[in-house]
N, C-alpha and C positions, 0 to 999 in steps of 0.2 A: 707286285714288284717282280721283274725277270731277275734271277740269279746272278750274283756278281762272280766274274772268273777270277783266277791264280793267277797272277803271272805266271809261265814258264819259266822265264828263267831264275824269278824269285825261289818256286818250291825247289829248282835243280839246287842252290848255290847255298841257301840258309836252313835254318831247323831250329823250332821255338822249344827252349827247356822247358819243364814242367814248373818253374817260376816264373814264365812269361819271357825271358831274356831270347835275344838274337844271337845261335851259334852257326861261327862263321868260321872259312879256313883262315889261318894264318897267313898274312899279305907279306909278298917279297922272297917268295919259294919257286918263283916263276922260271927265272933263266939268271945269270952273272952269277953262279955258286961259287966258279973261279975264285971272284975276289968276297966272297964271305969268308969267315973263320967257321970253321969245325963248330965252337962253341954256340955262334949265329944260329947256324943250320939247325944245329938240336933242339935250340927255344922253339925255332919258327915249327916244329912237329906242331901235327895235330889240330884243335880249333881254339879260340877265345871269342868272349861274348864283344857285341858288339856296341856303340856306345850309346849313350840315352836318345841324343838326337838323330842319330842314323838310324836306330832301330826302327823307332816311328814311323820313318817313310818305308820300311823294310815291311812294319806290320798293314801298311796301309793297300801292299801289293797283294797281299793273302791273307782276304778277308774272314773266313773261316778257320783259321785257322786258332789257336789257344792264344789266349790274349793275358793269361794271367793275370 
């Protein structure tokens, strides 16, 4: 069997915890801060996991990767 590739853009954008879970950046930090509040912007810091059913297709892109 020939080796299955990564996505590129999957290994750029995702990172599988050491539970198996999908961490992602926070969505909606892109551009409009304008009309965000302060408070908004501060949640959006940083990553959260990702949800059950997205993950799956997320783990299906990087095969070797830890599957917990």
């Amino acid at each position: 069997m020939p080796k299955l590739k990564t996505k590129s853009s999957a290994k750029k954008r995702f990172k599988i915890s050491a539970s198996g879970k999908v961490m992602m950046a926070q969505a909606g930090k892109r551009h409009g801060m304008i009309k965000r509040t302060n408070s908004q912007i501060r949640k959006l810091r940083g990553t959260t996991t990702m949800s059950k059913q997205d993950s799956k297709i997320v783990k299906s892109y990087m095969p070797y990767s830890l599957r917990g």
